[in-house]
N, C-alpha and C positions, 0 to 999 in steps of 0.2 A: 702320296703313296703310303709312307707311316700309316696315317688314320686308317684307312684299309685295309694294312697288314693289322691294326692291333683292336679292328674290327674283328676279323677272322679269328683272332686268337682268342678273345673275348666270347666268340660264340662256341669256341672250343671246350671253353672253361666250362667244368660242372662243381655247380654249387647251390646253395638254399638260396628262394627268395629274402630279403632281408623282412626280418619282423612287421617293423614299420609299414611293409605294403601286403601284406600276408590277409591285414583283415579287408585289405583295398579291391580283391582280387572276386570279381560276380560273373555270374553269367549273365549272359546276353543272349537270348535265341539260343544259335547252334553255337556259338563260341564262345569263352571267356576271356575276358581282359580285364584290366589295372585301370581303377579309379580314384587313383589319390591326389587330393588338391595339387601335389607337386608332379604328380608321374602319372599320365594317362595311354593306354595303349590300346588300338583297336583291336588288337589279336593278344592273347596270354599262353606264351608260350612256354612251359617252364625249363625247357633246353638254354633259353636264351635269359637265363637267371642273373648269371653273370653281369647282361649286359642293363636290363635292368636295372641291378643295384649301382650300377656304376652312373649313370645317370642319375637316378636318386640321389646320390653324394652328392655330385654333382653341383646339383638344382638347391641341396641344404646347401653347402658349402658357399653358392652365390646369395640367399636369403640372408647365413648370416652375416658375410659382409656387409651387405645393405644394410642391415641391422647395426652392425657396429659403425659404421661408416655417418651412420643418418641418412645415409642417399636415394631415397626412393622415386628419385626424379621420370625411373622409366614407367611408374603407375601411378604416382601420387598425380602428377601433372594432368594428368586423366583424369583420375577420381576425384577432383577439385571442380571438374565442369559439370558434373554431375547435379543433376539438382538433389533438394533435399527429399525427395520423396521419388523412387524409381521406378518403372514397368520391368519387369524380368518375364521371362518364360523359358519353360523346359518342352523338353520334347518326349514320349514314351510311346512306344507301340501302343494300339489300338485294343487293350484286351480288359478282361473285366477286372483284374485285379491291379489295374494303375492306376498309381494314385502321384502325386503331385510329392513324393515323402524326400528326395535325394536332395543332397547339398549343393547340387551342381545344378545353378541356372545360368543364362545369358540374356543380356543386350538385346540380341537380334530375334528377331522373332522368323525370320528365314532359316539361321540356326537350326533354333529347337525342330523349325519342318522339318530339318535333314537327318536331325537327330532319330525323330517319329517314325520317320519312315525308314530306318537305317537297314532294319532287319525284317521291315512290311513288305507285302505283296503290292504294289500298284505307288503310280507314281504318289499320290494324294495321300497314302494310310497314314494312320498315327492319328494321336491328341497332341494338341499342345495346348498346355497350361499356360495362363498368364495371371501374374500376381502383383501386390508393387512391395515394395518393402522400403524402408527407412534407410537412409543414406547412412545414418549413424551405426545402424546394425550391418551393414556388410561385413562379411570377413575378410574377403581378398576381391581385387579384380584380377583379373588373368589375363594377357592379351596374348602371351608369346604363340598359341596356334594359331592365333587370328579369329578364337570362336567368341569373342566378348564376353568370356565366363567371367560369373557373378557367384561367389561362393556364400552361401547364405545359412544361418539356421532355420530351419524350413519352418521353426516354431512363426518368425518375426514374416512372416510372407502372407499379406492381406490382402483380401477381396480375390480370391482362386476364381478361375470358371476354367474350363476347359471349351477349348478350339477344333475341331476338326476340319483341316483344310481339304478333306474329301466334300464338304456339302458347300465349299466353292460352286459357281449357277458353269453347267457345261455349256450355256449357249446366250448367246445376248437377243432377245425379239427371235427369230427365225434362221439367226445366224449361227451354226453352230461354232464353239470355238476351235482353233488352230491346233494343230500339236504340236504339244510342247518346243520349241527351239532348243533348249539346252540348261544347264544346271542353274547357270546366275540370274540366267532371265527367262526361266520357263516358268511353270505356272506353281511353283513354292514364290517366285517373288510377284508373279500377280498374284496370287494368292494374299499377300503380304501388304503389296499396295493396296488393294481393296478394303481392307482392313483398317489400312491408314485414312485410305479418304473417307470411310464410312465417319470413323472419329473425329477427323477434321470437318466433314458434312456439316454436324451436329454442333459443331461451335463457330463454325463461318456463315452464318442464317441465308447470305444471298448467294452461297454457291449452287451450283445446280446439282444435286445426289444422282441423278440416270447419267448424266453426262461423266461425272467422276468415276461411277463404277464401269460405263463401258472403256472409258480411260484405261483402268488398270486391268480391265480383263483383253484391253486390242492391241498397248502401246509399243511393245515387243512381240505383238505377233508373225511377225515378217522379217526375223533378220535372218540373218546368212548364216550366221557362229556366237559364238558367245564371248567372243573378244573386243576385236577392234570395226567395228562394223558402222561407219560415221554418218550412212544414208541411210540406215533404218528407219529413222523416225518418217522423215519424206516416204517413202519406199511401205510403209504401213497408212499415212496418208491417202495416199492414192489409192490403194487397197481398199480404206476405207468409204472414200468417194462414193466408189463402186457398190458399194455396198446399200445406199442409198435408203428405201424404207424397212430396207431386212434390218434393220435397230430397231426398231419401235421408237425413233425420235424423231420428235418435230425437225422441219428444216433449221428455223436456225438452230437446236440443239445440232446438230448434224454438221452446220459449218462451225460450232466452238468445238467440238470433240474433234474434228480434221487439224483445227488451229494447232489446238493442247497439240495434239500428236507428232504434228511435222516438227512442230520445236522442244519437244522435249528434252532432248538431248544436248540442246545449244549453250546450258549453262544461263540463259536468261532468268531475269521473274518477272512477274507478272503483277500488274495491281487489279486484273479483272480477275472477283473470288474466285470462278470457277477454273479459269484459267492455271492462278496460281496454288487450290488445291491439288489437282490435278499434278501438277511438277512436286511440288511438295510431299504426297502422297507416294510419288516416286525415290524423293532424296533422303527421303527419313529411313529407306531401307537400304543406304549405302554399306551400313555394316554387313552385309552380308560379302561385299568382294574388300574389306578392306576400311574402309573411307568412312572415316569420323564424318557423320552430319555437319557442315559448315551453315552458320545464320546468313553468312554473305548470299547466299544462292538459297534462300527460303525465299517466299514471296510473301506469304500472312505471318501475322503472329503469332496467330495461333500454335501454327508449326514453331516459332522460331522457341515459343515459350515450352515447347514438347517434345525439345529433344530428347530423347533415354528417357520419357514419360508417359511416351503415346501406346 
């Protein structure tokens, strides 16, 4: 109840933003907010000044202990797995004057969709940018919101293209796609998988590429929620069955894409390539609820050598 009370009092309080986040403070669309490596806010309110700066202190006050301390065990330990050369992307509305220019990337490449489309019209709007940058140049990793920020000088950020997950294919053969199920596994992360398997495609020579992309655009078309939903994978299977020449696959492309599908969710791997692109293409976009990629549950190499690289 304290916190609470000294919540309310805090927002009571009238005072200046602190300096320090003053040049931090941009618009976005219709609203503005705080973008500073240490204090990020999706609304900027300057009533609630107080309480800003007070988190700001905060957040220095914990860095420079860490600093004195030597103890960076809660990011360093991370940023050790990291290979020496990383995949980042950002996310930006869809408009003619975005450009790839801000300090703040991520990890995830589901992320940055969310980002893109934060303040867009339609599930799919936005670009997202993908770059790789040098492990040695980072400046921070970030994990405390769970977004996988990558604080970068945007100088050291090589090979750019931009992504538009709106020209995602809306239909596979004759089949049109599902809508959406929900935020974790709607079509920002098949969007995302697709993406992975196209990469993994391309350096697994005997996986099958139709099989992989109906993979990631059917494998969460049929759950219930976006939580705990154990029989989805079965439960899109079957679905799929059904579905029979509306893919444009051969038969047995037809029965490895039912396979992939029933068990994807089982935690197995696989030594058939397609197979295990397929799961793979799936587990590499675990940062988006959380979940550090594990090697234990890759099935190629490829992937296991691509983690934070693909």
């Amino acid at each position: 109840m304290q916190q609470i009370d000294d919540l309310f009092e805090l927002a009571k309080k009238s005072e200046s933003l602190h300096p320090d986040l003053v040049p931090h403070v941009r618009k976005t669309g219709h609203f503005d907010m705080i973008h500073h490596p240490l204090l990020v806010t999706t609304f900027y309110v300057p009533q609630l000044n107080a309480m800003y700066n007070r988190q700001y202190e905060a957040k220095k006050q914990y860095v420079k202990r860490m600093h004195e301390s030597g103890d960076w065990s809660a990011y360093v330990s991370m940023f050790e797995k990291l290979p020496e050369r990383i995949t980042v992307y950002r996310g930006e509305p869809d408009r003619e004057q975005s450009r790839p220019f801000g300090r703040s990337w991520t990890l995830s490449r589901w992320h940055a969709a969310w980002f893109a489309r934060r303040f867009a019209s339609g599930e799919m709007a936005g670009i997202v940018w993908r770059g790789t940058i040098a492990k040695s140049k980072v400046i921070a990793l970030l994990r405390g919101r769970g977004e996988w920020e990558i604080v970068v000088d945007r100088r050291h950020v090589r090979d750019v293209v931009a992504r538009r997950p709106c020209e995602m294919p809306r239909s596979i053969g004759t089949y049109p796609l599902t809508k959406s199920t929900g935020t974790y596994h709607g079509r920002s992360h098949w969007w995302s998988v697709l993406e992975n398997a196209e990469t993994l495609c391309a350096r697994v020579p005997d996986a099958d590429r139709e099989v992989c992309r109906a993979f990631a655009l059917l494998h969460d078309g049929w759950r219930l929620n976006d939580d705990d939903d154990p029989s989805h994978g079965l439960r899109a299977a079957n679905q799929i069955k059904a579905l029979k020449t509306r893919l444009g696959l051969s038969p047995f492309q037809h029965r490895k894409l039912i396979e992939a599908v029933a068990r994807h969710a089982d935690g197995a791997t696989s030594r058939d390539p397609t197979i295990g692109v397929c799961w793979d293409a799936d587990r590499l976009d675990l940062p988006r609820v959380g979940i550090e990629p594990s090697p234990k549950y890759l099935s190629t190499d490829v992937a296991r050598r691509s983690i934070w690289a693909i």
